[in-house]
C-alpha positions, 0 to 999 in steps of 0.5 A, a space after each residue: 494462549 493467555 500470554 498472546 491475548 494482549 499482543 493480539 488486542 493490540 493488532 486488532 485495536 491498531 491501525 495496522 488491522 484498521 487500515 488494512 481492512 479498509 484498504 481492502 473494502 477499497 480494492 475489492 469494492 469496484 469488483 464486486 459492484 461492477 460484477 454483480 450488478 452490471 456483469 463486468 468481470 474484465 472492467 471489474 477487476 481492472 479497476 480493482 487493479 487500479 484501486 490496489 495501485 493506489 491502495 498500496 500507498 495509503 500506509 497506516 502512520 504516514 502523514 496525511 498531506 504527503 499520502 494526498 499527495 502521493 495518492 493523486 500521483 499513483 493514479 495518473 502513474 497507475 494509469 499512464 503505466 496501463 496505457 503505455 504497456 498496454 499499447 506495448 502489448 500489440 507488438 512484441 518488439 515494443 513490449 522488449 522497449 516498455 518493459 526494461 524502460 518501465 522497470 528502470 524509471 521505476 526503480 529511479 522511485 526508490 530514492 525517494 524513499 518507502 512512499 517511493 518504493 512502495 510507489 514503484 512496486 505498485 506500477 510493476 504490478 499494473 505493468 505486469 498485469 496489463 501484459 497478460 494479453 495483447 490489446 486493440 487501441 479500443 481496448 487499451 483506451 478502456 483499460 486506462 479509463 477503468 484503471 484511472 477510474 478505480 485508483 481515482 474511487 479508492 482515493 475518494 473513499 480513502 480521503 473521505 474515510 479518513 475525514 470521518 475517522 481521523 480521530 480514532 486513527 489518530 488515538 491508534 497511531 499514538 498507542 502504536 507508538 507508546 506500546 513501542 516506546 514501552 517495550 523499549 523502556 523495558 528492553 533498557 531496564 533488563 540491562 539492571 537485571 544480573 541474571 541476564 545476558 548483556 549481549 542479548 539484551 543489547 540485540 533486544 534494546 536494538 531491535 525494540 529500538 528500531 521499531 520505536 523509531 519507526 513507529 
């Protein structure tokens, strides 16, 4: 147990928990006040849905202008992907047009890379869970509206905590990376040691490099 703590003090003092606990105060926030205080369990969770869409792009370590960015665009992809399923949804013929045409320009998303990808698995998410019922127009207007309005609340309150702790995750994502660097350092220096394996501790040298470059 006692050789775990430090590995655990890293995970609770990195961004990875930092980040992950906001994203979900962020994605569970519009469902709890819109249910308890209002009684709006459908809207709820479609906004919470909305959020998640948009919650899933705001990855820990990446640069700032370019989660901004892609952020703003979950959110009128998010919400332009929950109206077209969701008129797709009223005739079965549409929804056999929608669904491939949807799952095919959003895997045109993964050239763009991890923020793509990650991008793409947000919009299926949407897709998939807009077909869960058929809808009238009225009700496909109000879907969109809460899933534009629960992607444009966590983008809000991402942007404004991050303005408030921009410092501390900053010093989280540099410790990250010097962890990651010493754990490198240390997986050359046992290639001095004669008792040890060369191919395995080439296997460690590349792994513990690949997750130095990463990070």
């Amino acid at each position: 147990m006692a050789s775990h703590l430090p590995q655990l003090q890293r995970f609770f003092y990195s961004h990875y928990f930092i980040g992950g606990l906001r994203q979900a105060i962020g994605v569970l926030l519009p469902a709890v006040v819109l249910i308890s205080l209002f009684q709006m369990y459908g809207t709820g969770m479609v906004a919470s849905v909305g959020a998640a869409c948009v919650a899933v792009i705001d990855q820990p370590g990446n640069p700032r202008r370019n989660s901004i960015n892609m952020m703003l665009v979950a959110v009128l992809l998010g919400s332009a992907t929950a109206a077209v399923t969701g008129l797709a949804t009223a005739h079965i013929l549409l929804i056999w047009l929608a669904v491939p045409a949807l799952c095919f320009l959003f895997s045109m998303l993964t050239v763009y890379g991890k923020q793509g990808g990650l991008m793409a698995f947000a919009c299926l998410l949407v897709m998939t869970l807009t077909l869960r019922t058929p809808m009238a127009p009225q009700a496909v207007l109000l879907h969109t509206i809460s899933t534009f309005l629960g992607g444009l609340f966590y983008f809000v309150y991402s942007y404004t905590m991050h303005r408030l702790m921009w410092h501390r995750e900053e010093q989280q994502t540099l410790s990250v990376a010097l962890f990651a660097t010493a754990e490198y350092v240390a997986a050359r220096a046992r290639f001095y040691d004669v008792n040890t394996d060369l191919e395995t501790c080439y296997r460690d040298l590349v792994h513990t490099q690949a997750d130095m470059i990463e990070k």
